[in-house]
N, C-alpha and C positions, 0 to 999 in steps of 0.2 A: 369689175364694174360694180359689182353688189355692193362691194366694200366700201368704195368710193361714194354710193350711195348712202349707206347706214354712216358714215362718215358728215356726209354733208349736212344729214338731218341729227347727228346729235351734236352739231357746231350749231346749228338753225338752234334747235330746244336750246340752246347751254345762254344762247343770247338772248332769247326771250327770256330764262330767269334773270339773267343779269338786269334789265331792263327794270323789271318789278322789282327786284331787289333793294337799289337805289331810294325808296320810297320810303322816311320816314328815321333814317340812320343820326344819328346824335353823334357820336364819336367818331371824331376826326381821323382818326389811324382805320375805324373800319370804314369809311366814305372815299379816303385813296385808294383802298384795295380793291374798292367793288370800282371805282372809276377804270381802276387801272386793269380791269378784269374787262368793264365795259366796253373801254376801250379794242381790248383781244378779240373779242365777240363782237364788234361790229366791225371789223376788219378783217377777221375772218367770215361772218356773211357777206363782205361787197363781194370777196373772193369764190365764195359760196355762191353766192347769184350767178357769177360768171361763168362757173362751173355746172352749174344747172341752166342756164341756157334760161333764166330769170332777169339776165342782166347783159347787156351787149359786152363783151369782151375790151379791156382796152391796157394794153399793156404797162402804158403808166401807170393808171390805176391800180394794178394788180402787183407794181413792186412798192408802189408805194404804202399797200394795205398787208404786203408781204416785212417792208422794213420796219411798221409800224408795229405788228407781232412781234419783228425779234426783238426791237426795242423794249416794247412792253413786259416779254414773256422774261429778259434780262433782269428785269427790274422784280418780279413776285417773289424772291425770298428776303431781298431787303423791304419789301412795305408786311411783308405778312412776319416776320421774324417778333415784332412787340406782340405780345401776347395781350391786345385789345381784344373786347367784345361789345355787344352791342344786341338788344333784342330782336331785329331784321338780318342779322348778320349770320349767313348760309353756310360759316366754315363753321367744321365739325373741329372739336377739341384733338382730335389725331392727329392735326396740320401740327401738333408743336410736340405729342407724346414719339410720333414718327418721321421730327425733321427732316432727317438723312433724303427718305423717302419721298416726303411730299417736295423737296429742292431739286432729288434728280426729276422726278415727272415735269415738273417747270423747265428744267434742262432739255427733256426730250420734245416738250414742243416748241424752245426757241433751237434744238437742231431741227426739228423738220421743217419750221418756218425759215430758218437757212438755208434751209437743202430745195425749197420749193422754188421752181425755175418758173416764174413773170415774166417769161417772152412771149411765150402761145396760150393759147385756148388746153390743146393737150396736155400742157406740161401743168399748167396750173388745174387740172384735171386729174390728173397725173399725183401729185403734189397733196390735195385737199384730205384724202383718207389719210395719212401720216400724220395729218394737223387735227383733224377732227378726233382721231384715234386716240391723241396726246391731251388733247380738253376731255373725254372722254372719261379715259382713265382716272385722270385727277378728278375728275370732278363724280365721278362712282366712288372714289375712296373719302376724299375730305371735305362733301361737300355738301347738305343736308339736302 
């Protein structure tokens, strides 16, 4: 349960930067990334609310913020692969000296947003540390 905790709140933290983030970006290639980033993060907090018992349970809701991950989390190495910058822009130069790297971590959080079962309150309980763990990661190594 700890886990599932320290989980939920570093999905929570990861969306509020994304949020501010967005704020003042000029280049187009780094505005998709952080969209498509914002995207991850606000669909990982509805699922986060749920799981914290912030947000009433609803199980469409929760596959559809579960498909909306994996969709997303598919897509992070074709929008971050052009080596754009940008003065607002949070990614760390590592994302492209440790490709290999930063593509499987994208990989491990569109499998655990796979592997997250949207039917119950438990399972998407269940489910949220392997997600938050996977933003987490990535975002400790390549993320300023």
């Amino acid at each position: 349960m700890k886990f599932l905790t320290k989980g939920l709140i570093a999905g929570l933290v990861l969306v509020a930067g994304v949020a501010v983030a967005k704020e003042g970006v000029q280049d187009p290639t780094v505005k998709a990334r952080q969209e498509l980033m914002g995207t991850i993060g606000m669909n990982t907090k509805a699922l986060g609310d749920m799981a914290g018992g912030k947000a009433d349970f609803d199980a469409a809701k929760a596959q559809a913020a579960k498909e909306a991950i994996m969709a997303a989390s598919a897509e992070i190495g074709a929008k971050f692969e052009p080596q754009a910058s940008d003065p607002v822009s949070e990614a760390k130069p590592e994302i492209w000296t440790n490709w290999d790297d930063f593509v499987a971590k994208a990989g491990a959080l569109n499998a655990a947003a796979t592997a997250l079962d949207a039917s119950s309150l438990d399972s998407v309980k269940a489910g949220m540390g392997a997600i938050g763990g996977a933003c987490k990661d990535c975002h400790s190594t390549y993320r300023l």
